[in-house]
C-alpha positions as CSV (number, residue, x, y, z in Angstrom):
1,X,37.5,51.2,-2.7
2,X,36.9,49.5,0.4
3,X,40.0,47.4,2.7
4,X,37.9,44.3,2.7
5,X,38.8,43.1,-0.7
6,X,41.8,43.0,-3.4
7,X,43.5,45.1,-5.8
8,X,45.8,45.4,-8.6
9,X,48.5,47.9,-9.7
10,X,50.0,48.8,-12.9
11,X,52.5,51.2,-12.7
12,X,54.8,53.8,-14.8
13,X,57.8,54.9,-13.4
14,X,59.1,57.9,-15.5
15,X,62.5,57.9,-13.7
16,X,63.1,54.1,-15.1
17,X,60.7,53.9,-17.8
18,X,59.8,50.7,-16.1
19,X,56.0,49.3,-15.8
20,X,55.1,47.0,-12.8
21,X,52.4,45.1,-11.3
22,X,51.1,44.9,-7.8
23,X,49.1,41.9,-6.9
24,X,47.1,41.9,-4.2
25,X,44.0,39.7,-4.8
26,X,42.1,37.9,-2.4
27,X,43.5,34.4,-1.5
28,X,41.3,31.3,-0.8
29,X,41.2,30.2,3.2
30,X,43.7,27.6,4.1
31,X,40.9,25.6,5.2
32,X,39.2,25.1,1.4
33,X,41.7,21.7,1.6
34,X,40.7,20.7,-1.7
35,X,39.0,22.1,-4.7
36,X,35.5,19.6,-4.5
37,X,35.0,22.4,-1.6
38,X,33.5,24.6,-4.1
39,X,30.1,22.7,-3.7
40,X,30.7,24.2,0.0
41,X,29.6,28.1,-1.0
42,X,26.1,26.8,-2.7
43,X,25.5,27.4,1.2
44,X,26.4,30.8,1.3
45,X,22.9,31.8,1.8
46,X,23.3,30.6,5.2
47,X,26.7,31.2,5.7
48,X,28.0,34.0,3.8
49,X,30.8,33.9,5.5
50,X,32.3,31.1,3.7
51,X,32.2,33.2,0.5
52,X,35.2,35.2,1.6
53,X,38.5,35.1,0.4
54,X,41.8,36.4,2.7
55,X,41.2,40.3,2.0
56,X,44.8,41.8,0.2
57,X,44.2,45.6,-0.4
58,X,45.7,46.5,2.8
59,X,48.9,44.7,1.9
60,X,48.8,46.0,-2.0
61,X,48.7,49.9,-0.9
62,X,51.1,49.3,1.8
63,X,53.5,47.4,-1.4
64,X,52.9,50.7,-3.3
65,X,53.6,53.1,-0.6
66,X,56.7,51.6,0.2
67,X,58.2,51.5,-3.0
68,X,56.6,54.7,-4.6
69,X,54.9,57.1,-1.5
70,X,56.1,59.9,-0.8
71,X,53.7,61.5,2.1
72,X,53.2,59.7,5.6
73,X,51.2,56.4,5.3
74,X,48.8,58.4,7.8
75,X,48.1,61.6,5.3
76,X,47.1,58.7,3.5
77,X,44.1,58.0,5.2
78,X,43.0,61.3,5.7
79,X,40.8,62.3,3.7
80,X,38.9,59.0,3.7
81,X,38.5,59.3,7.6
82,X,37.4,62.5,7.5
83,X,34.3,61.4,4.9
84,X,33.6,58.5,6.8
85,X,33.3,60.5,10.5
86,X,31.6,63.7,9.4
87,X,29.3,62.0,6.8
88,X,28.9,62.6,3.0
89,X,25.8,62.6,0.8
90,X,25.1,59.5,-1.2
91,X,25.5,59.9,-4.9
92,X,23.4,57.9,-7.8
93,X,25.9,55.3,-8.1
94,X,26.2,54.6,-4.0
95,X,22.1,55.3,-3.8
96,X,21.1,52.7,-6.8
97,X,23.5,50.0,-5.0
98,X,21.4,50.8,-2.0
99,X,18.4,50.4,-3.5
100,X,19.2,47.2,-6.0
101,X,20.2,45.8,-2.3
102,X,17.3,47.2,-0.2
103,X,16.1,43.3,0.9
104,X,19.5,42.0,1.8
105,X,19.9,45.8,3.6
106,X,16.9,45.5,4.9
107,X,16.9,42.2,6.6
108,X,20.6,42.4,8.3
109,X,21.3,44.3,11.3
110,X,24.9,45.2,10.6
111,X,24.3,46.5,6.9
112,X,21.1,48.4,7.8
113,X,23.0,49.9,10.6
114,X,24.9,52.3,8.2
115,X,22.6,51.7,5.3
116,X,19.1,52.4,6.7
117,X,17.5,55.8,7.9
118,X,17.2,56.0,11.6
119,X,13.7,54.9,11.6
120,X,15.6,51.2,10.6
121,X,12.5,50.6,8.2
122,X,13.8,52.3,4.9
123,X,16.9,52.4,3.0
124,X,19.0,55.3,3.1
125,X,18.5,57.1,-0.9
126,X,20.3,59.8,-3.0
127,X,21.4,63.1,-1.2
128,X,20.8,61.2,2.0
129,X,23.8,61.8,4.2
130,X,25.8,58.8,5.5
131,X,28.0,58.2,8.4
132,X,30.4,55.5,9.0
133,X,32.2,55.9,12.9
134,X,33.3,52.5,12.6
135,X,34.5,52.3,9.7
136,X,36.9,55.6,10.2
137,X,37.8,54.4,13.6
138,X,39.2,51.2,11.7
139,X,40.5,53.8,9.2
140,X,42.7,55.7,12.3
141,X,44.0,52.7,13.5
142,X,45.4,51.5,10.5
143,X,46.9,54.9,9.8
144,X,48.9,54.9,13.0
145,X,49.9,51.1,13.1
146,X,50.0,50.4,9.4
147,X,48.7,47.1,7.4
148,X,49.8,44.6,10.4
149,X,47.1,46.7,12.7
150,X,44.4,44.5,10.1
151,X,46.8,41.6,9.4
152,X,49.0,40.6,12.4
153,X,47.6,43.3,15.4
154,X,45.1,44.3,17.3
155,X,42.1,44.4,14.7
156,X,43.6,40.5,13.7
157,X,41.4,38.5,15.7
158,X,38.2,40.7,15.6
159,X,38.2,40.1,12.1
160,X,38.7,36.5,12.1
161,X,35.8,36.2,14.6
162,X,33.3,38.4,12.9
163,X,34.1,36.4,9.8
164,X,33.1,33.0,11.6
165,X,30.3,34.2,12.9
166,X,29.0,34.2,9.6
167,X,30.0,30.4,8.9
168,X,33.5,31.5,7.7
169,X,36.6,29.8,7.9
170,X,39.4,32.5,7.5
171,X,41.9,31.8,10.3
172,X,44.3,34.1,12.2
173,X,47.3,32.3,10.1
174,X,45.5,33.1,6.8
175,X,45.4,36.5,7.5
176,X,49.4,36.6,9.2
177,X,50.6,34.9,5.5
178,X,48.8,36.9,3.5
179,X,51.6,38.5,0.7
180,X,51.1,41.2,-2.4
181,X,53.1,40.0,-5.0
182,X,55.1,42.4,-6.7
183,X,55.5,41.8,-10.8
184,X,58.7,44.2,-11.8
185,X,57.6,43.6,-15.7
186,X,54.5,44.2,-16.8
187,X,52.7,41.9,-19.3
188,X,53.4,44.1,-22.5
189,X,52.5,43.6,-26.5
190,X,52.3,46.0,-28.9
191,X,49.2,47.0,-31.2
192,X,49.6,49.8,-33.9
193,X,51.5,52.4,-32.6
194,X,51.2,51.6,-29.2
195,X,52.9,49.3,-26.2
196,X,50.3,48.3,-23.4
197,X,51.3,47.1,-20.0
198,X,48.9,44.8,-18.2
199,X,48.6,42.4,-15.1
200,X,49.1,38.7,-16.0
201,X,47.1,35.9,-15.1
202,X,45.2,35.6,-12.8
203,X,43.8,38.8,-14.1
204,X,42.6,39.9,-17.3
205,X,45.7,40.8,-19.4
206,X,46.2,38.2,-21.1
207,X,42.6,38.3,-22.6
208,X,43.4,42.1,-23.9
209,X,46.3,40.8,-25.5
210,X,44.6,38.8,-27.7
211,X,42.3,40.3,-28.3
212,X,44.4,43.2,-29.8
213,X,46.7,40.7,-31.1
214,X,43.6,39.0,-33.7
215,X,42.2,42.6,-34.4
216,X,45.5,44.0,-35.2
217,X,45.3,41.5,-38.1
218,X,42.4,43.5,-39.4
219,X,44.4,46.9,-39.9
220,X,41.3,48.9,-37.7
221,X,41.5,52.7,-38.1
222,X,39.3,55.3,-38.7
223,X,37.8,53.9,-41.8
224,X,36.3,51.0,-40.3
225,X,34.1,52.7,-38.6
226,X,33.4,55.1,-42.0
227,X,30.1,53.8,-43.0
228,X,27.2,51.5,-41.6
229,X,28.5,48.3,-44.0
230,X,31.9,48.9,-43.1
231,X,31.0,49.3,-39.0
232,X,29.3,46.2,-38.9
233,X,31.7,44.6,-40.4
234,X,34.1,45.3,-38.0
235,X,31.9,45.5,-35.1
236,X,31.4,41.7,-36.1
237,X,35.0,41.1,-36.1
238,X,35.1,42.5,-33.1
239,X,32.9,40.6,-31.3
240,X,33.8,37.3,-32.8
241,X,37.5,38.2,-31.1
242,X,35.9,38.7,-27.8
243,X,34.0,35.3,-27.8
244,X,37.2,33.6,-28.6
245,X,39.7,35.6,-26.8
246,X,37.1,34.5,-23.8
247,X,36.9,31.1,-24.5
248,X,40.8,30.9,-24.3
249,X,40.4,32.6,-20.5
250,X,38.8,30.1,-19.2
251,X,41.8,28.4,-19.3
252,X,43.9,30.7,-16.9
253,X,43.9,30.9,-13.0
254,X,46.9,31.4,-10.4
255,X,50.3,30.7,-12.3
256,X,51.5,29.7,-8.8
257,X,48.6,27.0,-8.7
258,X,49.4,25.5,-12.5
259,X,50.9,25.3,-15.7
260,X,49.7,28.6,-17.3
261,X,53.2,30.0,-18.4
262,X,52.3,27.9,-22.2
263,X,48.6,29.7,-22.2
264,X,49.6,33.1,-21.7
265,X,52.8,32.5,-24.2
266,X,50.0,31.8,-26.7
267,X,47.4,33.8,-25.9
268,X,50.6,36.7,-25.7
269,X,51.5,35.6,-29.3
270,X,51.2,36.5,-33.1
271,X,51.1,32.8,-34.7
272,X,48.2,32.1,-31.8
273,X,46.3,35.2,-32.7
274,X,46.8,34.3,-36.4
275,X,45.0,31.3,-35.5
276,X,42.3,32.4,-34.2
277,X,41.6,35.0,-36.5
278,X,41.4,32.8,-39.0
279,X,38.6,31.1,-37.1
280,X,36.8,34.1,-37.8
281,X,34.2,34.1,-41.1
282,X,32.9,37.7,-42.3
283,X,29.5,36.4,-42.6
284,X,28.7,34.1,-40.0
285,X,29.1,34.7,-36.1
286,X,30.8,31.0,-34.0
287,X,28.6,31.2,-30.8
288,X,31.4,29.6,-28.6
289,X,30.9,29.4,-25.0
290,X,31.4,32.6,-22.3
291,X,34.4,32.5,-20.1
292,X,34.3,30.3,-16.6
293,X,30.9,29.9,-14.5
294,X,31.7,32.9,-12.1
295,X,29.5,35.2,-9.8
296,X,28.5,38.7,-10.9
297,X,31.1,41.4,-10.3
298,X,29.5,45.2,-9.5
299,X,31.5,46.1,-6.4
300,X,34.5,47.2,-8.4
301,X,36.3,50.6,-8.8
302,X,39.2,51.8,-10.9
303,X,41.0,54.8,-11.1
304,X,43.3,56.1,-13.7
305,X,46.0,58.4,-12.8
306,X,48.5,60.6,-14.6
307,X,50.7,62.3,-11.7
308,X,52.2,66.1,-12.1
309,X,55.6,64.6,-12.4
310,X,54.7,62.1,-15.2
311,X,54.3,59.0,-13.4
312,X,51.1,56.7,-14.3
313,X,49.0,54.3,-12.3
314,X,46.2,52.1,-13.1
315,X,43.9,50.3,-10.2
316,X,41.2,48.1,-10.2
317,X,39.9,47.2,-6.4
318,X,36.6,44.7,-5.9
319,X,34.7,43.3,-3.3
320,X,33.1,41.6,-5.9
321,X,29.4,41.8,-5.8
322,X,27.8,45.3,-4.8
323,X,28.1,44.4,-1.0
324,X,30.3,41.8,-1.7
325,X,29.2,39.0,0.8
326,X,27.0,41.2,2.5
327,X,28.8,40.8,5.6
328,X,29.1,43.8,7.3
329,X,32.0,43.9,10.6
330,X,29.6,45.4,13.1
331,X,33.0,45.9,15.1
332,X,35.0,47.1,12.7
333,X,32.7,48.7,9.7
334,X,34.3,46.4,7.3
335,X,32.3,45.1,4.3
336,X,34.1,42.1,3.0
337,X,33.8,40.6,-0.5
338,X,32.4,37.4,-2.0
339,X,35.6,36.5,-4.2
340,X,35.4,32.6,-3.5
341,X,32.5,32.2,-6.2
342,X,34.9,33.6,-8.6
343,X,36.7,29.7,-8.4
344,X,35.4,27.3,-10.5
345,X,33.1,25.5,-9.9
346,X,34.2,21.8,-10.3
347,X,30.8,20.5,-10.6
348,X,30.3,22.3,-14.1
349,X,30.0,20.9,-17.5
350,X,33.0,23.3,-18.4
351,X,34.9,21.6,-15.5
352,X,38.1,19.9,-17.6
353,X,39.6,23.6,-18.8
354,X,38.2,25.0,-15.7
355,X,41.0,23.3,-14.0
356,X,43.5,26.0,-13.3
357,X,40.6,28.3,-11.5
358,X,39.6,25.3,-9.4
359,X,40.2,26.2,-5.4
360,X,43.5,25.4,-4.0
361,X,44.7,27.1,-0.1
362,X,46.2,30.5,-0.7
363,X,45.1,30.4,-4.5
364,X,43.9,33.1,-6.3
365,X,41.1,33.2,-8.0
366,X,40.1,34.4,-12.0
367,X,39.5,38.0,-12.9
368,X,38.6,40.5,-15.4
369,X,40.4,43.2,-13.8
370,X,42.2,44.8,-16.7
371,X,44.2,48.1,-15.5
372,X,46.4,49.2,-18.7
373,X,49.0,51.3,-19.3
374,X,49.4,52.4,-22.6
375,X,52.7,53.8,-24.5
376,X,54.0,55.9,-27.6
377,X,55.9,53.2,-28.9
378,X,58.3,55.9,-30.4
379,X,58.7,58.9,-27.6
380,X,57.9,56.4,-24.8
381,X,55.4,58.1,-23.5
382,X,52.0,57.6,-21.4
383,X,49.6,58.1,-23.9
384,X,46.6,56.2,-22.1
385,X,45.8,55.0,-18.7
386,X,42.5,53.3,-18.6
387,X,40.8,50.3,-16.8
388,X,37.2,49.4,-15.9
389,X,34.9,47.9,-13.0
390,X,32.0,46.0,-12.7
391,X,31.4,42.6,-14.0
392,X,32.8,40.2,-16.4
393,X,32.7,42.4,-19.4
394,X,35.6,44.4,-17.6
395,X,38.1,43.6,-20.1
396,X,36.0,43.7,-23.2
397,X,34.5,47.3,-22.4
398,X,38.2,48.5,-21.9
399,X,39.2,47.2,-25.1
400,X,36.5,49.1,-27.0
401,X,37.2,51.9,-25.2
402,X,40.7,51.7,-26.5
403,X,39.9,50.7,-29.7
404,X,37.4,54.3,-30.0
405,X,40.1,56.4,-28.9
406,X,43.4,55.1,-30.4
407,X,42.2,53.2,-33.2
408,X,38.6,55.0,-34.5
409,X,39.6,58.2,-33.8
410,X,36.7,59.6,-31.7
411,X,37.1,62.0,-29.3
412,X,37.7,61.3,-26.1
413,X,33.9,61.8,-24.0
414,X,32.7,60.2,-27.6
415,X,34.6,57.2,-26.9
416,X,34.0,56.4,-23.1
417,X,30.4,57.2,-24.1
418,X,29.7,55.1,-27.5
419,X,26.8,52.4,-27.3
420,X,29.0,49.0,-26.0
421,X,28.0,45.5,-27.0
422,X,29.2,42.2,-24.8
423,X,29.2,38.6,-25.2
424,X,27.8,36.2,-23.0
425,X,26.6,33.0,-24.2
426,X,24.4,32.4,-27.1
427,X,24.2,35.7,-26.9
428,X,25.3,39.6,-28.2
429,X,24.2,42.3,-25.5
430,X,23.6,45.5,-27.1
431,X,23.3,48.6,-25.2
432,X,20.8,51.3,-25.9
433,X,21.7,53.8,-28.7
434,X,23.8,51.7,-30.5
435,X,22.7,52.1,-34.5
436,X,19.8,50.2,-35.5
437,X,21.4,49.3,-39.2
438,X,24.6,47.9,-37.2
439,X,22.4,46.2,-35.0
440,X,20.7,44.7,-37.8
441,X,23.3,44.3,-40.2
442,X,25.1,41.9,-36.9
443,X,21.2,40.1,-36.6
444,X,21.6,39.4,-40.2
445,X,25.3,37.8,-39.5
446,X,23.6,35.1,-37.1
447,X,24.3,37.3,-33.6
448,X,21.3,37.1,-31.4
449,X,21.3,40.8,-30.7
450,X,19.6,41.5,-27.3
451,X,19.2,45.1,-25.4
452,X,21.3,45.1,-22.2
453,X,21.8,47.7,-20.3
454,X,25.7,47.8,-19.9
455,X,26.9,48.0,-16.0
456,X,30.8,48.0,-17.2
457,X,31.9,52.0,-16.5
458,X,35.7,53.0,-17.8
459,X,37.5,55.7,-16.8
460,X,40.5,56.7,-18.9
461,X,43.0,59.5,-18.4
462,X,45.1,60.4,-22.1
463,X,47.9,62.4,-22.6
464,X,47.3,64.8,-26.6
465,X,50.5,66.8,-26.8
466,X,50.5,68.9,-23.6
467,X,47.3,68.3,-22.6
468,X,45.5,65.3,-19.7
469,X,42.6,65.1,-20.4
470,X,40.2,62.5,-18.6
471,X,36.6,61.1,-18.8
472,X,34.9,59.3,-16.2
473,X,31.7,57.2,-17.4
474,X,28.2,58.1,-17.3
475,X,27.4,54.7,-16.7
476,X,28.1,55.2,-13.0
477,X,27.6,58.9,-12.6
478,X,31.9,59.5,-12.7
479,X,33.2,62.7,-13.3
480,X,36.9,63.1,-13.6
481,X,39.2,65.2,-11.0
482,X,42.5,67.3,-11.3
483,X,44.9,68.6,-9.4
């Protein structure tokens, strides 16, 4: 997870029994004065710069650590400047981002500085070993000063500068107002036998909600999934609740920016999920439109954590695209993210319920970042902690994730690893392995099936009796940890 982008929190405390959010995503620059500045980033090309959003993750860990840390803020950082000052060999996941950006790496100074091979003519590949002084001289002085070293301090202005130099616009002032926003009750609803905790608006809970909201209409359990007939069927009814659940996001941005207390009260609700499920026909797909015109979203990373003494966490942190903006601090080592194309953009056709994602000063924008936190409804318990990263089909490949474990019944490497389908426009993306007779069965219902390889990965932590058990995805090479 890297300090020059945003992150959310959802948190268990076992002592209270209480869930909480921490928000700290990415603000717009007070200088976007109105929202036609969107038209403003199709120059990012040349200014990339302007494609950055007021960093928060500093300010979200340092929420967290003050309300739940228990070691010194600098054990914190440890670890992390040790990796980045002795090195570390790059892994598949690190070495394919490499190589999917080996032109933009290629062709800028300050990326191919850490990213290239000494020769500065090739891109650095897997098992190459990777060294990042900068960065972990960054990493030290925010240990010993804490979050205002980055915000309000001595690394303040160097930011600020390195960002203009790029054509951006983020001011001293944006960075010295920036607040995490602290949410002492989770968004929650209930599905079968289960409570789930998520973030609200701007982020993706809502959308889960729904979407477990219309399914839970349809009784899923094991036996849905029994036979080829049956798994189509539900696999349709599936994906006809993720086209509508994302039709309804489009509608949600920064609560603090517009009415969306009414939109996440229905999307939150039984009678509104009724509704929409009875949109839903068993034998015909509705090809309603994706969710809001937004850029791409691989540099995401989540972890799911069950502690020793009971207490959960789920955390999604982005800089957006793979490199985010692809500007790299040469000062500092900081890559910052692209999060201002995740606004609206207010010369689209879908412009009118685009509204509320449309950019304001301080506003945050739209995302798919779903970290959950799932309860026994009866013993209270964590049974799940699970989230996703990378792209807009964060929320969707959590929810089948879910739906595998707790609802199907499959096992839990069975269910991270099942064949996922998503649903962009016109469209059903299949990925490969999922059963030819469901795929055809779903053709024969009117979905335009199309192979996709799925870049969504979900890692999930579940507590069965007295076990934790964990899975990190295959998708991006993951492999879970314990203590």
């Amino acid at each position: 997870m890297g300090i020059g982008g945003g992150v959310v929190f959802t948190i268990y405390n076992p002592s209270t029994g209480k869930v909480e959010t921490i928000n700290a995503r990415e603000t717009a620059p007070s200088a976007f004065k109105n929202m036609s500045d969107k038209h403003l980033l199709n120059t990012t090309k040349e200014k990339p710069g302007l494609s950055i959003a007021v960093p928060g993750e500093l300010r979200g860990y340092e929420m967290a650590h003050q309300k739940y840390g228990r070691l010194q803020w600098r054990e914190l950082f440890e670890p992390s400047i040790n990796l980045a000052k002795k090195g570390f060999r790059i892994g598949k996941a690190l070495a394919k981002a490499i190589s999917d950006e080996k032109s933009k790496i290629l062709n800028d100074t300050a990326l191919c500085e850490v990213f290239c091979d000494s020769s500065k003519l090739s891109i650095l590949k897997e098992n190459d070993t990777i060294v990042l002084f900068k960065l972990a001289d960054t990493y030290e002085k925010i240990a010993e000063g804490g979050a205002d070293v980055f915000y309000n301090g001595p690394l303040t202005e160097i930011i600020v500068d390195d960002i203009k130099q790029q054509g951006g616009i983020i001011t001293r002032e944006d960075l010295m107002n920036y607040k995490a926003e602290q949410n002492e009750y989770a968004l929650n609803f209930t599905a079968g036998n289960y409570t789930f905790y998520v973030p609200d608006a701007p982020f993706g809970g809502p959308v889960l909600a729904l979407i477990f909201n219309i399914l839970k209409g349809y009784n899923l359990s094991r036996s849905s999934v029994s036979t080829t007939e049956i798994k189509t069927l539900t696999y349709h009814r599936m994906i006809e609740a993720f086209r509508l659940a994302n039709a309804e996001k489009s509608k949600l941005g920064d609560p603090h920016y517009g009415n969306v207390t009414e939109i996440v009260k229905n999307m939150t609700s039984d009678h509104f999920a009724d509704y929409i499920r009875s949109m839903i026909k068993d034998n015909i797909t509705k090809k309603d439109r994706d969710d809001v015109n937004t850029c791409n979203d691989h540099g995401t990373s989540h972890l799911s954590v069950i502690a020793e003494d009971g207490s959960a966490v789920a955390v999604t942190s982005s800089i957006n695209n793979e490199f985010g903006s692809g500007v790299r601090s040469c000062s500092t080592g900081i890559i910052f993210n692209d999060q201002m194309c995740d606004f609206s953009d207010p010369n689209s056709v879908l412009n009118e319920i685009n509204k509320n994602n449309l950019i304001k000063p301080g506003k945050r924008p739209l995302s798919s970042m779903s970290p959950t936190i799932i309860l026994d409804k009866e013993s209270k318990q964590v049974k799940m902690v699970v989230g996703g990263a990378g792209g807009k089909n964060i929320t969707t490949a959590t929810a089948q994730v879910i739906l595998n474990y707790l609802f199907f019944d499959y096992g839990l490497r069975k269910a991270v690893e099942e064949p996922r389908f998503q649903v962009p426009i016109k469209v059903t993306n299949v990925e490969k392995g999922l059963d030819q007779k469901v795929s055809n069965g779903l053709n024969e219902t009117g979905h335009n099936i199309q192979n996709d390889p799925e870049v969504t990965s979900v890692q999930v932590v579940v507590q069965q009796g007295n076990k934790i058990c964990a899975e990190s995805d295959h998708r991006n090479y993951g492999h879970p940890a314990g203590y």
